[in-house]
Residue frames as a rotation matrix with the C-alpha (Angstrom) as fourth column:
UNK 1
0.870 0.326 -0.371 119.70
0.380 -0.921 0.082 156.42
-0.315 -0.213 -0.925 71.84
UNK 2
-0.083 -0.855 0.511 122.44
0.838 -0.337 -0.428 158.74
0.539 0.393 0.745 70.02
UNK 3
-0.319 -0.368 -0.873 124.56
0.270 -0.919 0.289 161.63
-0.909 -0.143 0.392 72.21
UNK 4
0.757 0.234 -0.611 124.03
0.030 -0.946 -0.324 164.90
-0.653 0.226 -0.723 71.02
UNK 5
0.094 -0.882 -0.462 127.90
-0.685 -0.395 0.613 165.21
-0.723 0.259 -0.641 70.52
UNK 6
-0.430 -0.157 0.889 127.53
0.492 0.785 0.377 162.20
-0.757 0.600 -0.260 68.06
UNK 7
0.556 0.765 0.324 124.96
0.742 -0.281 -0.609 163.97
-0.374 0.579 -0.724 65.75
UNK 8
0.968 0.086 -0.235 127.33
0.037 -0.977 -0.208 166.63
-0.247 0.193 -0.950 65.67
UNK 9
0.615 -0.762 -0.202 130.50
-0.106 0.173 -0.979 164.83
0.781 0.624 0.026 64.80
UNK 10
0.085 -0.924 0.372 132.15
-0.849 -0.263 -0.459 164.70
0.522 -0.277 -0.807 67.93
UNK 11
-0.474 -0.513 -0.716 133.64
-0.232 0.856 -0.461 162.16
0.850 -0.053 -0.525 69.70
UNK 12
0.538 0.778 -0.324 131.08
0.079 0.337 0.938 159.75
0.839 -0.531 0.120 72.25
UNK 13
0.516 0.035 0.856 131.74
-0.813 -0.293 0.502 160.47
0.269 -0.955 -0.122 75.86
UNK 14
-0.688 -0.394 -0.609 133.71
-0.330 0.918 -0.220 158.15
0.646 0.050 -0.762 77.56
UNK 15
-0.811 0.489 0.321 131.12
-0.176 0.319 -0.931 157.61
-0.558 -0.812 -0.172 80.36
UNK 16
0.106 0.910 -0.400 128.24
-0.982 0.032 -0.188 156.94
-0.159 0.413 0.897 77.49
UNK 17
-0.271 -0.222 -0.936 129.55
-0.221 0.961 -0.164 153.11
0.937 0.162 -0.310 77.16
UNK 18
-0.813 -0.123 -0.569 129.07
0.270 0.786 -0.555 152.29
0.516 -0.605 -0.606 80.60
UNK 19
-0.400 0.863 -0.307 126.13
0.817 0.488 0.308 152.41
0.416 -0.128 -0.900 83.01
UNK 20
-0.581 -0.724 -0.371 126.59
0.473 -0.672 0.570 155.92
-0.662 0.156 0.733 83.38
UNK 21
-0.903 0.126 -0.411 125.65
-0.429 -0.295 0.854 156.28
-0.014 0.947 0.320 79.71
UNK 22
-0.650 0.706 -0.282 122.66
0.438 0.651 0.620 153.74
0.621 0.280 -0.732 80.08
UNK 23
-0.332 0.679 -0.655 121.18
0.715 -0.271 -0.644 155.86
-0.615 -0.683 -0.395 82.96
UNK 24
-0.805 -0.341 -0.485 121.26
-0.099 -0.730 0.677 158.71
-0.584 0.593 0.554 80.38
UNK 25
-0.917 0.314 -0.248 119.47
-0.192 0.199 0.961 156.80
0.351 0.928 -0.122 78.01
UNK 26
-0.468 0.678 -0.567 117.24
0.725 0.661 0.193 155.82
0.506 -0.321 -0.801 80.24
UNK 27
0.047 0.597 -0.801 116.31
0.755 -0.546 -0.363 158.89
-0.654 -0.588 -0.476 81.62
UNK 28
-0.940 0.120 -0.318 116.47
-0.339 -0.249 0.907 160.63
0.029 0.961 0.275 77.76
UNK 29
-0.785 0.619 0.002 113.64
0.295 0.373 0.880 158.25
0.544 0.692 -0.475 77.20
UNK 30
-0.463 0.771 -0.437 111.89
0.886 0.411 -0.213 159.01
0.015 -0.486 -0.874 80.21
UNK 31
-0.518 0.229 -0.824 111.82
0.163 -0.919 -0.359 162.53
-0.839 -0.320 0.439 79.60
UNK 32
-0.848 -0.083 -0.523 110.80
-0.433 -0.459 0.775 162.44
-0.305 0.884 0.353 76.45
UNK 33
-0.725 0.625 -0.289 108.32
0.128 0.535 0.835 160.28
0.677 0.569 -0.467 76.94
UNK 34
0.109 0.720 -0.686 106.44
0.990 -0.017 0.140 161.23
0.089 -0.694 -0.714 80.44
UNK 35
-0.008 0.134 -0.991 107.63
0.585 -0.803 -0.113 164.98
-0.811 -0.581 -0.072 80.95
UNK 36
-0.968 -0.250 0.020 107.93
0.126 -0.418 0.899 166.19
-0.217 0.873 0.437 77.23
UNK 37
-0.685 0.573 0.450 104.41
0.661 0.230 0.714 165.84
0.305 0.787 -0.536 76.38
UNK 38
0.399 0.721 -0.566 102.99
0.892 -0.162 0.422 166.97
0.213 -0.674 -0.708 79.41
UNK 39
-0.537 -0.608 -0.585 105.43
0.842 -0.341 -0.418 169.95
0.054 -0.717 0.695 79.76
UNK 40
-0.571 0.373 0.731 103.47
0.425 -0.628 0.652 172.66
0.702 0.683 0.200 78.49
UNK 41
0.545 0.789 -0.282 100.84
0.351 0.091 0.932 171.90
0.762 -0.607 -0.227 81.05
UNK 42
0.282 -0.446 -0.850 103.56
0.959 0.167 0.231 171.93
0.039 -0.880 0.474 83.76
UNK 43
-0.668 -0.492 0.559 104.72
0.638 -0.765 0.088 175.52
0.384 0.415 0.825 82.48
UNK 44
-0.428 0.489 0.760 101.19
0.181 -0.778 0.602 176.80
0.886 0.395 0.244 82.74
UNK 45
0.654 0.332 -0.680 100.52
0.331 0.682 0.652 174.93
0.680 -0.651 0.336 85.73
UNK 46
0.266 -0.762 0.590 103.88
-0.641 -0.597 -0.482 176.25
0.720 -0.250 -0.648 87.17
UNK 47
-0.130 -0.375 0.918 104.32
-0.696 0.694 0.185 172.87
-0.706 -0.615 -0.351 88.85
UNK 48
-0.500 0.284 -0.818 104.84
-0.749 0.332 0.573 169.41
0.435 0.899 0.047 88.29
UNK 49
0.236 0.582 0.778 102.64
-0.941 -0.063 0.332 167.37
0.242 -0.811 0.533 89.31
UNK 50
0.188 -0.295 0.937 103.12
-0.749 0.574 0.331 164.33
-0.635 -0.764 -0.114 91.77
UNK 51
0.755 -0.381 0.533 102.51
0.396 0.914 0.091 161.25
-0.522 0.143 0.841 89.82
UNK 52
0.851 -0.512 -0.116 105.36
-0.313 -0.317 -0.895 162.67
0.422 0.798 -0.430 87.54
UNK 53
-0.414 -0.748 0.519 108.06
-0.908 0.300 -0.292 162.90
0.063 -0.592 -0.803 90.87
UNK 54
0.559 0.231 0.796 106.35
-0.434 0.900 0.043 159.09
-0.707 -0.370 0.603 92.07
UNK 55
0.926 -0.195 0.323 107.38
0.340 0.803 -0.490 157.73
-0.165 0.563 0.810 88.21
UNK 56
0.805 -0.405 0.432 110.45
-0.198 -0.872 -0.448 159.21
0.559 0.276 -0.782 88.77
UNK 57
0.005 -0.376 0.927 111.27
-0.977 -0.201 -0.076 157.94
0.215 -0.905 -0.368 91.46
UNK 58
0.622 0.580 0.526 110.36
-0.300 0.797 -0.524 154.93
-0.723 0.168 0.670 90.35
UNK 59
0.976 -0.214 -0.035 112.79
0.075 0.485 -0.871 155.07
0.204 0.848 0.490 87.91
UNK 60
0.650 -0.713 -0.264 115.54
0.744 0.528 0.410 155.66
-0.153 -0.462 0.873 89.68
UNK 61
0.003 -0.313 0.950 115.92
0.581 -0.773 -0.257 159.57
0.814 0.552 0.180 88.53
UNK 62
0.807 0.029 0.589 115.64
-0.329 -0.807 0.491 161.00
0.489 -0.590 -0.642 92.08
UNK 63
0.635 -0.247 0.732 118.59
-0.772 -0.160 0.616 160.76
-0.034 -0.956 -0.292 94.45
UNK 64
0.952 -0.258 -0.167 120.71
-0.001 0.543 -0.840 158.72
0.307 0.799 0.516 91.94
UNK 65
0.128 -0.989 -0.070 124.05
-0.014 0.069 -0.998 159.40
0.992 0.129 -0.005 94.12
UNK 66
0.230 0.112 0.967 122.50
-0.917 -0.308 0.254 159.33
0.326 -0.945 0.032 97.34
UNK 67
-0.727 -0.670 0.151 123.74
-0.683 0.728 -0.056 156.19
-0.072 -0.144 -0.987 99.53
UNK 68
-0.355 0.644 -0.677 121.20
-0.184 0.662 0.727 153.03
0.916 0.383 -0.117 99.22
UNK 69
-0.549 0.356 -0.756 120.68
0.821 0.396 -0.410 153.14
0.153 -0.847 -0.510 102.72
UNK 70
-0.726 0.206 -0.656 119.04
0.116 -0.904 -0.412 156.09
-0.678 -0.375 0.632 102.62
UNK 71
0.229 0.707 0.669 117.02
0.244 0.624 -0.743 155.02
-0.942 0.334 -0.030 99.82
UNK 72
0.417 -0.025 -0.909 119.14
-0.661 -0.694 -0.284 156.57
-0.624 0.719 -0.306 96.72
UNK 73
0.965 0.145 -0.219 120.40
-0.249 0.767 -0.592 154.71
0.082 0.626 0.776 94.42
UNK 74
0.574 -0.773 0.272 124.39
0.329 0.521 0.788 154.82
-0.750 -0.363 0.553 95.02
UNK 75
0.742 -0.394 0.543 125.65
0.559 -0.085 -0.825 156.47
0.371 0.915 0.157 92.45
UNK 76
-0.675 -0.693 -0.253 128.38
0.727 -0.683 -0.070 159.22
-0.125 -0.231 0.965 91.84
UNK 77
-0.109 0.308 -0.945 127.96
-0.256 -0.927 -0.272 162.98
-0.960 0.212 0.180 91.20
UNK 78
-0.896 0.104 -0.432 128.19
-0.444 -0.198 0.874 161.54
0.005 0.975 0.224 86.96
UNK 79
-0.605 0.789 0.108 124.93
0.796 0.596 0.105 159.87
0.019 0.149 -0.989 87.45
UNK 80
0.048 0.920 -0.390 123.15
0.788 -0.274 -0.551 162.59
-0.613 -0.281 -0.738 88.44
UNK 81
-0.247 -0.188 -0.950 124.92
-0.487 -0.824 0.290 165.16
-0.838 0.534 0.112 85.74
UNK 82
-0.964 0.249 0.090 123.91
0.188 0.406 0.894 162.28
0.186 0.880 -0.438 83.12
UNK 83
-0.174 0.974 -0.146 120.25
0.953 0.129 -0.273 162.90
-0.247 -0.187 -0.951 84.50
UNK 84
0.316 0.605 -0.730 120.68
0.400 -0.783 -0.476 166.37
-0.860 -0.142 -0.490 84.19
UNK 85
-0.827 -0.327 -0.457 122.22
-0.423 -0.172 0.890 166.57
-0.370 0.929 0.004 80.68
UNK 86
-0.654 0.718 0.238 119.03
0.756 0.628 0.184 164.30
-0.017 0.301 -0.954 79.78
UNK 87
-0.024 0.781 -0.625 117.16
0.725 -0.416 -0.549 166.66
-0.688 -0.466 -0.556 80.83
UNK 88
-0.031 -0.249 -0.968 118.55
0.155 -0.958 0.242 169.28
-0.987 -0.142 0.069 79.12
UNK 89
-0.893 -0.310 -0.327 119.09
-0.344 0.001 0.939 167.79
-0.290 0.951 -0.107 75.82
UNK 90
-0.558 0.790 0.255 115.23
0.797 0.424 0.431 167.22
0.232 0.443 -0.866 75.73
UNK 91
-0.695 -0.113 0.710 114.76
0.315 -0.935 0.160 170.42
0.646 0.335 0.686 76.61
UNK 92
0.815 0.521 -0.254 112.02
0.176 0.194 0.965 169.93
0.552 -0.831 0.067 80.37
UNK 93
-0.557 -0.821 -0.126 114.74
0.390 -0.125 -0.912 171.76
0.733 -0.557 0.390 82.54
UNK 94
-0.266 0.619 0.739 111.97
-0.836 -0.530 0.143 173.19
0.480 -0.580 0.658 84.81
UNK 95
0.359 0.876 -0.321 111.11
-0.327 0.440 0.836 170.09
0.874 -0.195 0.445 86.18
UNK 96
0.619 0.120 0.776 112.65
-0.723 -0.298 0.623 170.83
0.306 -0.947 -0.098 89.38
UNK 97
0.935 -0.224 -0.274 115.25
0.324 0.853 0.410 167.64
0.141 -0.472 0.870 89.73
UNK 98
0.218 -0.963 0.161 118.39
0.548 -0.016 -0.836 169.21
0.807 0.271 0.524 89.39
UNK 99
-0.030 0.394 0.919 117.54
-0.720 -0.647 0.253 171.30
0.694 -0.653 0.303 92.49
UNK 100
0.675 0.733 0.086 115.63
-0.662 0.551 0.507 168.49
0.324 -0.399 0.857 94.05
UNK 101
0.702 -0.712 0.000 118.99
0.629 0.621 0.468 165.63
-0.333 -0.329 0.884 94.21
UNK 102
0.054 -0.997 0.063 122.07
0.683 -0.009 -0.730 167.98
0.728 0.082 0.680 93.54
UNK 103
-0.522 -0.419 0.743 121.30
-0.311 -0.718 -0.623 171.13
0.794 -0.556 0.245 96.58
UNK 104
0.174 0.753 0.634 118.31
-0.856 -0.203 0.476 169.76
0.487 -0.626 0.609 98.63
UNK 105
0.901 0.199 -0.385 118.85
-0.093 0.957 0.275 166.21
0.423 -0.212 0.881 99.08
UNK 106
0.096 -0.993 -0.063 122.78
0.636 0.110 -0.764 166.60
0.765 0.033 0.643 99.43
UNK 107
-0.016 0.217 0.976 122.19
-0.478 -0.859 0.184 169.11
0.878 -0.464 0.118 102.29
UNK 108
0.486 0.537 0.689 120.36
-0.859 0.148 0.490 167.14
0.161 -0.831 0.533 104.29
UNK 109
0.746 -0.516 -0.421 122.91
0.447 0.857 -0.257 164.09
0.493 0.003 0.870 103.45
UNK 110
-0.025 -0.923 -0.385 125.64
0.664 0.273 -0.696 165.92
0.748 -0.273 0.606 104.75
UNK 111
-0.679 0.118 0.725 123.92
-0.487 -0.811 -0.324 168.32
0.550 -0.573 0.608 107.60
UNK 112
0.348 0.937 -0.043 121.38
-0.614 0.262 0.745 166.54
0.709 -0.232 0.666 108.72
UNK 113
-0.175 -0.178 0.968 121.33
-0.801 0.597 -0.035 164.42
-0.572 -0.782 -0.247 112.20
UNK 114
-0.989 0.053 0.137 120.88
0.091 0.953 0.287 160.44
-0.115 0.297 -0.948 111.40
UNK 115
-0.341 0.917 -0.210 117.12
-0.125 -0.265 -0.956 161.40
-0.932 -0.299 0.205 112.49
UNK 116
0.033 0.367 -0.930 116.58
-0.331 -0.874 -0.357 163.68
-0.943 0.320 0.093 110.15
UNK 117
-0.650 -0.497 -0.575 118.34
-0.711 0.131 0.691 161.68
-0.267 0.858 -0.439 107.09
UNK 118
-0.774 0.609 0.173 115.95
0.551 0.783 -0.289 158.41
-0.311 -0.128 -0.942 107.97
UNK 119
-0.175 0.950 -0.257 113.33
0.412 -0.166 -0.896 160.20
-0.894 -0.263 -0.362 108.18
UNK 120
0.448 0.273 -0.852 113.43
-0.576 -0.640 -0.508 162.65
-0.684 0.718 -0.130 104.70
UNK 121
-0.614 -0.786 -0.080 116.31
-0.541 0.345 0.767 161.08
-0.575 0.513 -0.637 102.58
UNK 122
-0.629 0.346 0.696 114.14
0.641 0.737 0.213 158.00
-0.440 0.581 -0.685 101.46
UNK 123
0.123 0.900 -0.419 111.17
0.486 -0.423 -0.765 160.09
-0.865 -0.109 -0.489 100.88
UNK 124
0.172 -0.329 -0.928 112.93
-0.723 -0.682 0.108 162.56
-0.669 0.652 -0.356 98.63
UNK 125
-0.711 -0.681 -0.174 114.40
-0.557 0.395 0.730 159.54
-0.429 0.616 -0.661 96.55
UNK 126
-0.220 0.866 0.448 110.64
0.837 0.404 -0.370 157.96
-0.501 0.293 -0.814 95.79
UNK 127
-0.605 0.346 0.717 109.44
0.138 -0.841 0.523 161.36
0.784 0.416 0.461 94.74
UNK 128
-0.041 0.949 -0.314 107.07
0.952 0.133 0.276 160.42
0.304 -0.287 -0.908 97.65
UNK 129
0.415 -0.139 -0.899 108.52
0.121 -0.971 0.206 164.92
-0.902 -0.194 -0.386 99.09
UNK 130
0.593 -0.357 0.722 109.97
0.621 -0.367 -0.692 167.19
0.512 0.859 0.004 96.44
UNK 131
0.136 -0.017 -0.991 112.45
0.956 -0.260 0.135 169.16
-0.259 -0.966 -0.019 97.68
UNK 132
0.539 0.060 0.840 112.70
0.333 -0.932 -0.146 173.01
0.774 0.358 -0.522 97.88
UNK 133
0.101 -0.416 -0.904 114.74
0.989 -0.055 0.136 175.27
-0.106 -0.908 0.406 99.18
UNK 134
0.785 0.167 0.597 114.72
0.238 -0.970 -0.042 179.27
0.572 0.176 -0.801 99.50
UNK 135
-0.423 -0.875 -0.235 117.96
0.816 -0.481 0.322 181.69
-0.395 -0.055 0.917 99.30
UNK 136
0.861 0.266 -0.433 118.49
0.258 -0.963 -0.080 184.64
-0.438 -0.043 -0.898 98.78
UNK 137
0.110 -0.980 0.167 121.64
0.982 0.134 0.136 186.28
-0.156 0.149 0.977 96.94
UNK 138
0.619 0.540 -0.570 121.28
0.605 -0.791 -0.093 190.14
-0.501 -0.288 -0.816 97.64
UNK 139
0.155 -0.911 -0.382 124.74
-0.415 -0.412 0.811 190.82
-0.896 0.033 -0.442 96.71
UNK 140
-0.377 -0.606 0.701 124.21
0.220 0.676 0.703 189.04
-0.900 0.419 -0.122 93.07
UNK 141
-0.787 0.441 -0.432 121.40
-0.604 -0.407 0.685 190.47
0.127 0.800 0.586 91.25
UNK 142
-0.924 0.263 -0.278 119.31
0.135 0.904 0.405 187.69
0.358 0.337 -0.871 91.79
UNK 143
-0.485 0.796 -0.362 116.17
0.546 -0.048 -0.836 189.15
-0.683 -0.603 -0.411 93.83
């Protein structure tokens, strides 16, 4: 798989050499192959739909910095910005993960009783929940 910033002459990330860079690729291909084809649908549809978050989860694209006891995978915060730069450079930013493991999941990792974390955490990192979450920003333009 070739960075963007390669195509365009600039110089390869330093995190694209290491595993990092292979999650990238690996979740480049997966967008491009399972959520690219189908996105249209998901647009018109205004969701996506489950088995999408399941093979997702499955691949190791949800909850990629959450701890492994909790069922994430252990990463850092660059794992999950290499997932969401995948994302982006295939152009399936609606599909709801960047949301899903960088405000929802991280919430409940660092608010949440032990309960609560057992109980949702894995879940969220299978795809088996999606999360959502509803704000408001009255004072931004945003309503």
């Amino acid at each position: 798989m070739t960075n963007p910033a390669e195509i365009l002459g600039l110089p390869k990330p330093a995190w694209a050499a290491d595993e990092v860079g292979m999650l990238y690729d690996m979740a480049h291909r997966f967008m491009s192959e399972e959520i690219a084809p189908r996105y249209d649908e998901f647009e018109k549809n205004e969701m996506v739909d489950r088995e999408s978050w399941l093979k997702a989860g499955a691949a190791g694209l949800l909850c990629a910095s959450m701890p492994e006891e909790y069922g994430g995978s252990g990463g850092t915060f660059a794992h999950e910005s290499a997932i969401i730069e995948a994302i982006g450079h295939v152009g399936v930013d609606g599909f709801g993960i960047g949301l899903h493991n960088s405000i929802v999941a991280p919430y409940i990792l660092h608010y949440g009783s032990e309960e609560q974390k057992k109980k949702w955490l894995p879940k969220l990192a299978t795809g088996e929940l999606i999360g959502a979450i509803a704000m408001t920003e009255p004072g931004a333009g945003s309503d």
